[in-house]
N, C-alpha and C positions, 0 to 999 in steps of 0.2 A: 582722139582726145575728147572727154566729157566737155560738151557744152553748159554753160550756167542752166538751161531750163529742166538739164540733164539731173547736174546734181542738186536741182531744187527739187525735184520729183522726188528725186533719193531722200532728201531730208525727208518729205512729207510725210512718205511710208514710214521712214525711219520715226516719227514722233509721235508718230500714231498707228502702230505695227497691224491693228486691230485691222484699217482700210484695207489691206489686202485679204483678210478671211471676208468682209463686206461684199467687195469688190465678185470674188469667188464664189459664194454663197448669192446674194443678191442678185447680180449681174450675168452669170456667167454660167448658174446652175447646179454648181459642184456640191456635192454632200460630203461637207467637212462633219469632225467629229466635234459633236460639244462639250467644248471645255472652256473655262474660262482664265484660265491661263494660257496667255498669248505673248511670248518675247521672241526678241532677236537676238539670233547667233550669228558665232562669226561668220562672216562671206567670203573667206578665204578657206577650201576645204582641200583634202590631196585625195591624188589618186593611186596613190601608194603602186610603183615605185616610181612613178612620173613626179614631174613638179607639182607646185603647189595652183591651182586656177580659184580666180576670185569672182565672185558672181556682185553683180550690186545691191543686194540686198538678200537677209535669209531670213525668215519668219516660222516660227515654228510653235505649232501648239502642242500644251499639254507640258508636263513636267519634265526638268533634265533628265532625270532616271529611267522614266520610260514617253518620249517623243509620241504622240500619237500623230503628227502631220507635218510636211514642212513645205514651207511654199519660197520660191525661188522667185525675185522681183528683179525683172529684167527690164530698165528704160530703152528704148529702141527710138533712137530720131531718124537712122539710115538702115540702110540694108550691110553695112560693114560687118557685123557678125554672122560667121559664118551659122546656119542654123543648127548643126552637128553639135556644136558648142553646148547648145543648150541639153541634148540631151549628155553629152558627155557630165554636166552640170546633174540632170538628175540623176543621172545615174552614181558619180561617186556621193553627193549626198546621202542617197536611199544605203550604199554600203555602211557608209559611218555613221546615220541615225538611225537605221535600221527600221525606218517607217516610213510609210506611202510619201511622193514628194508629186506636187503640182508644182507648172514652170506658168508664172504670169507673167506678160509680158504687155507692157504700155507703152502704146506705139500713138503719138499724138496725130499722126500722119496716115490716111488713108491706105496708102499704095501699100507703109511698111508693114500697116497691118496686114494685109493682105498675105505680104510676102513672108511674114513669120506666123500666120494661120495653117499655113499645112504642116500639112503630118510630117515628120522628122524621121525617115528613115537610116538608124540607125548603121547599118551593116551588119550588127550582130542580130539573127537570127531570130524572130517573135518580140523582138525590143524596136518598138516604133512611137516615138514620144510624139503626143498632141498638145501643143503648148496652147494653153488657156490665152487669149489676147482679148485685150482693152484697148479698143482704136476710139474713132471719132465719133463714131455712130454710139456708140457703148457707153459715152459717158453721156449722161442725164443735161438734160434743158434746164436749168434751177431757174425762174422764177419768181417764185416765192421767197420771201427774205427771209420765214420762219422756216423754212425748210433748209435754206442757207445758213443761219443760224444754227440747226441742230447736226449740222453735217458739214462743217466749213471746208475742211480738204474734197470733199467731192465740190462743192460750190469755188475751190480755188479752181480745178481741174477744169470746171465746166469754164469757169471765165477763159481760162486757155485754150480751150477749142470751141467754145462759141461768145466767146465776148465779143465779136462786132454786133452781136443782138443785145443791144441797148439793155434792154429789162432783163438781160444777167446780168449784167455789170451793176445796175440800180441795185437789183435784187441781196447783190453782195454786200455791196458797200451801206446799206441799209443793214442787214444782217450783223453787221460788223458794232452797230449801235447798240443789237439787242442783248449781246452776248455781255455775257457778267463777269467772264475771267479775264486774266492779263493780258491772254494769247491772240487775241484779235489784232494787235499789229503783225505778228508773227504769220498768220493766214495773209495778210495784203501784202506782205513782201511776199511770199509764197507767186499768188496770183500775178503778182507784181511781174518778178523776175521769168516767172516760164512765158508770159503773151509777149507778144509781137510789138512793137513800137506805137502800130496805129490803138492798137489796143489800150497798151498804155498812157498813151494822152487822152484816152477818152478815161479811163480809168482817173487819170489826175483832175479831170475835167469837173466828170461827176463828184469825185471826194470835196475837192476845194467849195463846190457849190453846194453842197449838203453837211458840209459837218468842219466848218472851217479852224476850229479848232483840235478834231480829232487828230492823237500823235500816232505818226505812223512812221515808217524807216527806210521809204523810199527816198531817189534822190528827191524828187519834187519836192517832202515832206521836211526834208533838210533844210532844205531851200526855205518852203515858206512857212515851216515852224520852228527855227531855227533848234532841232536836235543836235547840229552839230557846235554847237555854241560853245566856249569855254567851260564857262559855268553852270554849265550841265551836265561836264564830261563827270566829274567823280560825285555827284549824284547819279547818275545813271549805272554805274560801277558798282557804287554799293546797292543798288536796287535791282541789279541783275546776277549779285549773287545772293542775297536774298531769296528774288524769284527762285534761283535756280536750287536750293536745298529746299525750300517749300516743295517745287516740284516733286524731287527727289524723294520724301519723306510722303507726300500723298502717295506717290508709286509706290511706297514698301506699304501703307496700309492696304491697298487695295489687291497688291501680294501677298501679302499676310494673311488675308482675308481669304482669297482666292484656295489659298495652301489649303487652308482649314475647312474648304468645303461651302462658302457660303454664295449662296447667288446674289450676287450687288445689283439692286434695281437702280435703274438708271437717275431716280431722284437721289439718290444718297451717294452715286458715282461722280455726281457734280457737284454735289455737298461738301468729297474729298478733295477732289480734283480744283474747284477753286476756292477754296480755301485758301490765303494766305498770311496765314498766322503760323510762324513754326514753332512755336511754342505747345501753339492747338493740335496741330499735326502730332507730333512729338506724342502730345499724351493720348491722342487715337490708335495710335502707332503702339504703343506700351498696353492699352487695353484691345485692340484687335489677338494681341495672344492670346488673353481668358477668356473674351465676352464669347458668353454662350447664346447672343443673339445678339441680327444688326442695329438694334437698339440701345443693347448695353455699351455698344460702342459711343458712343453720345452722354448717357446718362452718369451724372458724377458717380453714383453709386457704381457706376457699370466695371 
């Protein structure tokens, strides 16, 4: 059965689908193909005429029409998956997207890594899948709170396999101050939920004494900023569906954009991205169809 740190990992990929082309690219080696179109498919695929197998997560770049990559996000806390599994996973994938598939596999645990690092002999013939792993040693030391800051899901990650080192946990929760969108409670429940208990009290430790009003949505947080109050419940309600079409409407400009060929520098990706005015979005959103540059997207004339 998924553990909570299980499908906390899942969300994370899941919100930001991008971390795992990162992860692969950066970490790992892999010469993905560039595209800036990066979404998630379904994770439940067949193998015609077998039943249906569900993977925990699909990533796939490049457009529906023609897939240039897919990458398969396996959390692994135990050795309970058998490792066949995964290539059975690439392999009906690669039939029904009909493009190269990598199987990442995040193993927070030493040993599992280990243990889902070899090679996958399939049984059929010249079919030997190497699944790509992200263990302990793999994920990054953060820190720095600007580098934490510009990368919060690898900085939640690293607090869960190295948060008894004091100066990631600083490093984070520091980080959490610089960042200018909504999303910075959303990374410390992340962080929150996958560490360890001793972790977590040092985690509450540090917040309360550095930022004693910052709102966040842990239990502690409840406790001592009282989010869970009455009269805050349908304020919070309507400000998280708000958030959540804001969201929504910066993702279709930055699809939109994406469709039409353009390369979004990373200053104008967080120009869309935290934005929340949906009003604003709205009419980005209406001129990312015409503008014939990423300026006119901005400019009223545009």
């Amino acid at each position: 059965m998924p553990s909570p740190p299980h499908d906390t990992l899942v969300k994370l990929f899941s919100y930001r689908p991008q971390l795992a082309v990162e992860i692969l690219r950066d970490f790992l080696g892999v010469d993905l193909p560039a595209t800036p179109l990066v979404r998630l498919e379904k994770s439940t695929f067949n193998t015609r005429p077998s039943d249906d197998i569900e993977a925990d997560l699909v990533v796939v770049l490049g457009p529906p029409q023609s897939p240039a990559h897919a990458i398969i996000v396996e959390i692994q806390q135990d050795k309970s998956k058998e490792p066949r599994q995964l290539a059975r996973y690439a392999a009906a994938l690669w039939l029904m997207l009909g493009c190269d598939v990598s199987v990442l596999v995040i193993c927070p645990g030493r040993t599992v890594a280990d243990y889902y690092a070899q090679p996958v002999e399939s049984g059929l013939t010249g079919y030997c899948l190497r699944p790509l792993v992200l263990g302990p040693d793999g994920v990054p030391v953060i820190i720095d709170p600007k580098e934490a800051a510009a990368h919060p899901d690898l900085a939640a990650m690293s607090v869960m396999i190295h948060g008894h080192n004091r100066k990631v946990l600083e490093a984070f929760t520091a980080a959490l101050t610089y960042m200018t969108d909504e999303h910075a409670p959303e990374y410390y429940e992340y962080a929150y939920s996958m560490s360890a208990p001793d972790i977590r009290r040092l985690m509450e430790e540090i917040m309360k004494s550095a930022s004693p009003t910052w709102p966040v949505y842990s239990p502690f947080a409840r406790e001592h900023y009282g989010r869970g109050k009455a009269d805050g419940k349908a304020e919070g309600k309507a400000e998280g569906k708000t958030e959540g079409k804001a969201e929504e409407a910066a993702r279709s400009v930055l699809l939109v954009l994406a469709a039409r060929g353009f390369d979004v520098p990373d200053d104008i990706r967080v120009r869309i991205t935290t934005c929340a005015d949906l009003a604003q979005l709205e009419t980005w959103l209406a001129r990312a169809a015409t503008a014939q540059t990423l300026q006119g997207l901005f400019d009223e004339a545009g």
